[in-house]
GULO-183614 format. One record per residue (C-alpha): residue in one letter; x negated, y, z negated. Coordinates in pm, 1 decimal, padded with zeros to 6 digits. Each point is the difference from the previous one (the first is absolute). Layout:
SITE  aa         X         Y         Z
SITE   A         X         Y         Z
...
***
This chain:
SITE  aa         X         Y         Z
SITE   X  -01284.3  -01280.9   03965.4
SITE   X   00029.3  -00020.1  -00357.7
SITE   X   00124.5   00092.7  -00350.5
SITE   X  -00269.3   00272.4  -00175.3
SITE   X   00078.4   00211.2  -00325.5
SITE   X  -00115.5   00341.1  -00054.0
SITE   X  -00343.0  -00191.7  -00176.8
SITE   X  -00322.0  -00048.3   00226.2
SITE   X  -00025.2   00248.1   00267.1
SITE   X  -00277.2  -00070.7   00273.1
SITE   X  -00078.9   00256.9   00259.7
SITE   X  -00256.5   00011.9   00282.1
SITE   X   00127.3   00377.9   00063.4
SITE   X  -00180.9   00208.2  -00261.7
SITE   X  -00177.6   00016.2  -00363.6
SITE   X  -00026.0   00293.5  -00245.7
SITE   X  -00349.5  -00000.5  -00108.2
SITE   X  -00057.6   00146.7  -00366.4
SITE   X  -00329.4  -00128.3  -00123.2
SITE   X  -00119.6   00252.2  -00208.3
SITE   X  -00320.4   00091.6   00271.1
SITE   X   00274.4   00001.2   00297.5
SITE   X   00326.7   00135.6   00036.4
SITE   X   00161.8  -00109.5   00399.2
SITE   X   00230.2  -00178.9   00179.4
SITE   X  -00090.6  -00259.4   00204.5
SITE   X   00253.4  -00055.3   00363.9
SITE   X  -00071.5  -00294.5   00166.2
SITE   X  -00352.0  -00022.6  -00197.7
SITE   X  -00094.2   00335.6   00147.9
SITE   X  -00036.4   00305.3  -00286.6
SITE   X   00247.2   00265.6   00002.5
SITE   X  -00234.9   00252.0  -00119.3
SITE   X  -00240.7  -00108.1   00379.7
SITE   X   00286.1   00013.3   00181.9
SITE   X   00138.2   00358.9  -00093.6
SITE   X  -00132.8   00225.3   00238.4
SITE   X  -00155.5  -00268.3   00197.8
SITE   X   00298.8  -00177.0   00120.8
SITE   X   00319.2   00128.0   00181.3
SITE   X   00385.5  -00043.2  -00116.5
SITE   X   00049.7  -00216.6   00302.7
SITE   X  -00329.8  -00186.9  -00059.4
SITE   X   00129.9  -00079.1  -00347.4
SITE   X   00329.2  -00095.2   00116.2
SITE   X  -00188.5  -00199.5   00178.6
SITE   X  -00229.4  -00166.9  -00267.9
SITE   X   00314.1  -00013.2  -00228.4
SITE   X   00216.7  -00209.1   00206.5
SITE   X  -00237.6  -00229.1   00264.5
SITE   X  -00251.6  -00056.1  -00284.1
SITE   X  -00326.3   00145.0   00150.8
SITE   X  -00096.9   00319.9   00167.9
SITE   X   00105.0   00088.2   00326.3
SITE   X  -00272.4   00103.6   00288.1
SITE   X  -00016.5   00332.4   00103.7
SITE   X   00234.2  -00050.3   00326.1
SITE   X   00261.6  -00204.2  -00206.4
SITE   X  -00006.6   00338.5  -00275.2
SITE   X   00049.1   00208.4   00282.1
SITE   X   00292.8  -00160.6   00128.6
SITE   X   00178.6  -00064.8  -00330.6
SITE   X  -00045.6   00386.3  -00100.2
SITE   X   00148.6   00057.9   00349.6
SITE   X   00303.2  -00241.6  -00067.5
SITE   X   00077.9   00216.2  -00344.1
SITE   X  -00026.2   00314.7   00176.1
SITE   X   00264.9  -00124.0   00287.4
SITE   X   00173.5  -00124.7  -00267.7
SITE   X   00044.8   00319.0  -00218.5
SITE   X   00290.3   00235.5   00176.6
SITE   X   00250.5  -00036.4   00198.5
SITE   X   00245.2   00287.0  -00047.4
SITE   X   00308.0   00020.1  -00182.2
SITE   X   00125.8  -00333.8  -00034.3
SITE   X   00145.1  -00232.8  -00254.6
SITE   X  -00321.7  -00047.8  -00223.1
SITE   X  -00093.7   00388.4   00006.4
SITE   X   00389.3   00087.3  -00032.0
SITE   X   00073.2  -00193.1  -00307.4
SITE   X  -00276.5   00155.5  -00216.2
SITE   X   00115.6   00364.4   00170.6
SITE   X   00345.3  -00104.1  -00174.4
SITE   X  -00127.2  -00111.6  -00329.5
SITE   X  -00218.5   00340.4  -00031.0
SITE   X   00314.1   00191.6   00064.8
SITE   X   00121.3  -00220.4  -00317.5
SITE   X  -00269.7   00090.3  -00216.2
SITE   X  -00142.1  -00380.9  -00026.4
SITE   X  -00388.9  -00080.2  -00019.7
SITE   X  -00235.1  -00012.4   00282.6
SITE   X  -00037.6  -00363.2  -00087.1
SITE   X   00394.1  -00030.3   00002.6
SITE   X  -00000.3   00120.5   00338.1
SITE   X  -00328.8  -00173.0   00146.0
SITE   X   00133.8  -00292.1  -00162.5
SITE   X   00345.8   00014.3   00168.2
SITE   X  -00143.0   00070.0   00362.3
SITE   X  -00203.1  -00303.6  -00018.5
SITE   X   00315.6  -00191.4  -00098.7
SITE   X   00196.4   00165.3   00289.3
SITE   X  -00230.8  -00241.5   00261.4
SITE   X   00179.0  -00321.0   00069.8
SITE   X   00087.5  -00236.3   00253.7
SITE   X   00115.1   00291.2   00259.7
SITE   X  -00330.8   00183.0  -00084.7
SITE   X  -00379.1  -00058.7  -00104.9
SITE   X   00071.2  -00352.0  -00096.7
SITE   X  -00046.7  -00088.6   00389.4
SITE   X  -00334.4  -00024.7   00025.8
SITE   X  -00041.2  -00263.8  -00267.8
SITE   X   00197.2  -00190.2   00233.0
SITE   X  -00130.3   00028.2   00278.9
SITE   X  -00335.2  -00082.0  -00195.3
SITE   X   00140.0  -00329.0  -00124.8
SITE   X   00155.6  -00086.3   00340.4
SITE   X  -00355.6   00078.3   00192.3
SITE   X  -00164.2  -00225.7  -00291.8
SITE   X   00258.7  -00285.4   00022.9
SITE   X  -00027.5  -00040.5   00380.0
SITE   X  -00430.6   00046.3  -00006.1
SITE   X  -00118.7  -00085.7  -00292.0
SITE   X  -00031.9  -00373.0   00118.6
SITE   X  -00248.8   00095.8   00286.6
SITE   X  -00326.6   00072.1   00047.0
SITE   X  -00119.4   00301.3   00216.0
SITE   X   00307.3  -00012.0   00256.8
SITE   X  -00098.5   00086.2   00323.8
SITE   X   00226.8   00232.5   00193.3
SITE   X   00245.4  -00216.5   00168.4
SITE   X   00094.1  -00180.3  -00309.7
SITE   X   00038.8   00332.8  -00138.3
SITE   X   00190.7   00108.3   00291.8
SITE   X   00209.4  -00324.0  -00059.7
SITE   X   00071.0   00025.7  -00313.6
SITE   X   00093.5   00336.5  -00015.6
SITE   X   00252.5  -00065.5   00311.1
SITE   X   00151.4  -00287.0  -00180.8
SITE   X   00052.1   00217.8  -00325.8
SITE   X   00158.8   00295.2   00124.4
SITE   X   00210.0  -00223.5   00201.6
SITE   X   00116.1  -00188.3  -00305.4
SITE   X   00067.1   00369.6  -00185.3
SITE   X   00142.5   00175.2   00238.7
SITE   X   00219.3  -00292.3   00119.9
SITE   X   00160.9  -00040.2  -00332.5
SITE   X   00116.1   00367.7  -00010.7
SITE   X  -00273.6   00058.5  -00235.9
SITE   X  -00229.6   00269.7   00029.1
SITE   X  -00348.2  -00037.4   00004.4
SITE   X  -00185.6   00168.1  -00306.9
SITE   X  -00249.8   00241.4   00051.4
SITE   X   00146.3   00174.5   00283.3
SITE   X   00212.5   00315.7   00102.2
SITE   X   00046.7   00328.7  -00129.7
SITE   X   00245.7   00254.7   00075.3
SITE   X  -00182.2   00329.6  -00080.3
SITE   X  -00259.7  -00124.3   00314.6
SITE   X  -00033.9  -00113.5   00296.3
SITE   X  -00332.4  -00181.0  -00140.4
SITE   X  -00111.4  -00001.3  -00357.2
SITE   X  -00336.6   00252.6   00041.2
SITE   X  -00082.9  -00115.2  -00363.3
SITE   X  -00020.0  -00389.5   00123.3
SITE   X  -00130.2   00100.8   00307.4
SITE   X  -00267.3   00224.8  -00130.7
SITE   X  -00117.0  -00274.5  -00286.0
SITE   X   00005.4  -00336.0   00263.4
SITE   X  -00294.3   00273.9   00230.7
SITE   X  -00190.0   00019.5  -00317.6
SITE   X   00046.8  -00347.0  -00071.8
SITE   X  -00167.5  -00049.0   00319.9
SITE   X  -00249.9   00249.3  -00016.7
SITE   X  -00140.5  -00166.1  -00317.5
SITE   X   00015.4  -00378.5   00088.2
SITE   X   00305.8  -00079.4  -00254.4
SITE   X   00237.0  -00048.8   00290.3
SITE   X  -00002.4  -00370.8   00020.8
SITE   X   00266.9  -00303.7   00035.8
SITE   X   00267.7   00161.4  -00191.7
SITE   X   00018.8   00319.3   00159.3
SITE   X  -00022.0  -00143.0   00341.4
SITE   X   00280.1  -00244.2  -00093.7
SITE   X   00202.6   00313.5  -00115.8
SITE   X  -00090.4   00174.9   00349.1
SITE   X   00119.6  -00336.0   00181.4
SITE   X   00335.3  -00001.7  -00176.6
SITE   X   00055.0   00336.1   00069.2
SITE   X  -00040.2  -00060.9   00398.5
SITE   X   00205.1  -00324.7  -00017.6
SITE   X   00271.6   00215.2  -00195.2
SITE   X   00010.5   00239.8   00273.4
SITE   X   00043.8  -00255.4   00286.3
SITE   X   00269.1  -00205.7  -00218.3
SITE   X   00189.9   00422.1  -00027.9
SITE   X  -00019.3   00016.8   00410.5
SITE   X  -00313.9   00202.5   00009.1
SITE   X   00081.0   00226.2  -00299.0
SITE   X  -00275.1   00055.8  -00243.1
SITE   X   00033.8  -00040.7  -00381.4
SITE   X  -00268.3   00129.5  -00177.9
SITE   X  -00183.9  -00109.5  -00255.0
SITE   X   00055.8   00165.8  -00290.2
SITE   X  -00183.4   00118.2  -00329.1
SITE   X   00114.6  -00254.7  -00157.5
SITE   X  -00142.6  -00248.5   00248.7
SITE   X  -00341.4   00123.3  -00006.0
SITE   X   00006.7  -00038.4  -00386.0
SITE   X   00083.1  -00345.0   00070.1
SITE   X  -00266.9  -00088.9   00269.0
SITE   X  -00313.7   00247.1  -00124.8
SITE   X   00062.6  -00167.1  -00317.1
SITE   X  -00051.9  -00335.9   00099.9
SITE   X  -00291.5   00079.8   00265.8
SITE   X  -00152.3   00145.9  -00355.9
SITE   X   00071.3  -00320.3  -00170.7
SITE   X   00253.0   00091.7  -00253.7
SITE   X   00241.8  -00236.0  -00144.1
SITE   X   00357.5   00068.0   00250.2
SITE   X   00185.9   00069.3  -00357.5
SITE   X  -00256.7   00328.9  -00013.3
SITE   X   00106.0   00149.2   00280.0
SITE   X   00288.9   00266.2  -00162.5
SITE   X  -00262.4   00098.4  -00230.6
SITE   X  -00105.9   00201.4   00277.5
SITE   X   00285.3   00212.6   00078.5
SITE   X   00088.1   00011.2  -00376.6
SITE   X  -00305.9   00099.2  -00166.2
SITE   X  -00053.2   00261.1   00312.2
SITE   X   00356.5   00119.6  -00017.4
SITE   X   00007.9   00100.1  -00339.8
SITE   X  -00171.5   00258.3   00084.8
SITE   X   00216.2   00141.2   00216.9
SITE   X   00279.0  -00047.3  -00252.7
SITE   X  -00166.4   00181.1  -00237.5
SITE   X  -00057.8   00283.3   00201.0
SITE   X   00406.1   00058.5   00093.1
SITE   X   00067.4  -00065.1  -00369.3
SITE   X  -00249.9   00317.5  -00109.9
SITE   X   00099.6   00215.5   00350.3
SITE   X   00391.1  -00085.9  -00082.8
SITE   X  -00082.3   00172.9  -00386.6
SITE   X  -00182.3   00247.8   00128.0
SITE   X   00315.0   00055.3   00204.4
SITE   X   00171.3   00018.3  -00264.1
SITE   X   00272.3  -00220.8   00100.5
SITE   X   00318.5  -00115.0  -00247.5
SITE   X   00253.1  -00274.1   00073.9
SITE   X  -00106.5  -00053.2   00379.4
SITE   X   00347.2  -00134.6   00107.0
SITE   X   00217.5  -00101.6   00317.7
SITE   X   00235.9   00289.4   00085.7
SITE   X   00416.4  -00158.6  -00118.2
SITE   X   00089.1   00135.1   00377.8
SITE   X  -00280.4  -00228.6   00166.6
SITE   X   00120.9  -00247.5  -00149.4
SITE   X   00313.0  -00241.0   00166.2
SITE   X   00207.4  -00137.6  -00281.7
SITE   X   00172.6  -00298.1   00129.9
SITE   X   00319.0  -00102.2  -00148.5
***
């Protein structure tokens, strides 16, 4: 780490191109102008943030990932910009504070569990199944024992996620399921034996964490995911919430207990 001053930038991310014959951007050393209309959002994503292109399988997958990723209802990050609209703020405002609504609780999980899956295999090479098995055992046993709870899994609107569930198939389907997303699926059956035989699913946030590394992206990626997906969604209540025509959404004073 050290000292730098807002004087000499370097970047390996992108150049503007103004040359008098050519006017592009170049991502990763790929043009801009190629890859509209011959590249996906997800594929660029991709690109973007693992620094070359994905295959066709890994695309698939990713653009599955954002689409699991992209609604879930009525919930904190939808709510908030439903509340701003009904304040007359900006759509940014509002996509802005849903994104800031995820924390520790909520879409912050799968990072961890990304970090935790890297910190305990990184180290090893190819890790046949019984040192996955192992390892897994000896993780959830540490988590659980503590009081902790294991992140990536559980989620009280299901009985199983369907959007985690639905994403690890294609994973398989398309050769990106591979030591990550078996070590998630191994946690999640040690977690149910350490509960007595009650399942904890893994959650959307877990599969962001796992798919992402199987991809190869950096573990501090993996809310991009949910975040870039979800802010969709958050626009979408903002605009339905206007069209609504909404003011001053607010709790009802008699549903509220005032404690003295």
């Amino acid at each position: 780490m050290k000292t730098r001053t807002l004087e000499g930038w370097s970047t390996a991310i992108s150049r503007v191109v103004n040359d008098g014959d050519t006017e592009d951007t170049l991502i990763r050393g790929h043009s801009l102008n190629e890859l509209i209309g011959n590249s996906t959002f997800a594929e660029t994503m991709f690109l973007l943030l693992n620094g070359h292109k994905p295959t066709r399988e890994q695309g698939l997958v990713l653009d599955a990932l954002l689409v699991a990723c992209m609604e879930h209802g009525i919930a904190p990050p939808s709510l908030i910009p439903r509340l701003y609209a009904s304040y007359g703020t900006t759509i940014q405002q509002a996509v802005s504070g849903g994104i800031n609504a995820f924390g520790e609780r909520m879409g912050s999980l799968g990072e961890k569990m990304a970090k935790l899956m890297v910190d305990r295999l990184a180290h090893l090479d190819n890790p046949d199944e019984t040192t996955l098995a192992g390892i897994a055992q000896e993780t959830v046993a540490e988590i659980h024992g503590s009081g902790e709870r294991l992140p990536g899994y559980g989620i009280p609107l299901h009985t199983r996620d369907p959007r985690a569930d639905r994403v690890m198939e294609l994973a398989k389907e398309h050769g990106v399921f591979g030591t990550y997303c078996r070590f998630a699926e191994l946690m999640g059956d040690a977690l149910e034996l350490a509960r007595g035989g009650r399942a904890v699913p893994l959650n959307i946030d877990g599969i962001c964490g796992c798919i992402a590394l199987d991809l190869g992206f950096d573990w501090r990626t993996t809310q991009m995911f949910l975040l870039t997906a979800r802010s969709v969604s958050m626009g979408a209540h903002y605009l339905e919430e206007q069209d609504q025509d909404s003011i001053w959404r607010h709790i009802p004073a008699d549903q509220i207990d005032y404690i003295d």
